[in-house]
Each structure stands twice: as structure tokens, then as C-alpha cells.
C-alpha positions, 0 to 999 in steps of 0.5 A: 712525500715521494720516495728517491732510491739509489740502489736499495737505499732511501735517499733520506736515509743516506745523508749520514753516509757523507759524514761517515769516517769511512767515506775516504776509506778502500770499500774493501776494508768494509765488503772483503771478498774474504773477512779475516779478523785482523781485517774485521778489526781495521774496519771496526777502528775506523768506525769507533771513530766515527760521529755517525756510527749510530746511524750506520748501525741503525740503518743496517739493523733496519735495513737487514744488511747481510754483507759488510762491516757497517756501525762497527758490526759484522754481518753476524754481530747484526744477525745476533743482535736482531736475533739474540740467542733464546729469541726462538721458543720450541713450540708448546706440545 
């Protein structure tokens, strides 16, 4: 199977983003220049209602995403959950 690109993402693994409560939304509530939390919290209310929040989660955890609120996370809550705390050991003496 050959493999479509448009910009860093698959074209297989975008489908979801048509059906997206976002799609109709200003880009800059998701990617702000600048994040504060009340406009983290409008980002997040769109995507609780969405019907592809799951997919949208998955692909930026997948896909190591470091800007943006995607799936309802921001990019810490994503680097948190791929990493949580603990996931480090100090290595044995």
C-alpha cells in the first residue's frame, strides 16, 4: 500500500479530522500563540463534545504531537501521559 502525506500526517489517519467538533472552530483556539487556561478550557469544551475525541487523542499521542489541544489534552497532559511520573528509574549502582 502506498503511503499519502499531507503535511506530517497520513492520509488514512486523517479521516477522522472531517467529523471533528473542531473543523468549523478558529485554529487558534486549538494552537494560541500564547495558551492561558480560560482559552485551554474553551478548546477542551469543544472537544468534550466531540464524536472523534478518541481518535484525535490517539493520533497525537501516536503521533507525539507537541503543540496544540488535541483529544481535549494539552500538549503537557500528552507528554504526561506518554511519560507519567515514575517512568524514569535511576539506574542500579
Amino acid at each position: 500500500m502506498v503511503s499519502l502525506y499531507r503535511g506530517r500526517m497520513h492520509v488514512e489517519e486523517i479521516r477522522w479530522l472531517r467529523r471533528g467538533a473542531c473543523r468549523s472552530s478558529d485554529p487558534d483556539l486549538f494552537f494560541p500563540p500564547a495558551p492561558t487556561p480560560a482559552q485551554e478550557a474553551l478548546a477542551k469544551a469543544v472537544c468534550a463534545g466531540c464524536q472523534v475525541l478518541r481518535e484525535c487523542r490517539d493520533y497525537a499521542l501516536r503521533a507525539g504531537e507537541a503543540e496544540g489541544i488535541w483529544g481535549g489534552l494539552t500538549p503537557q497532559e500528552r507528554r504526561r501521559s506518554r511519560f507519567p511520573e515514575g517512568w524514569r528509574r535511576p539506574a542500579a549502582s
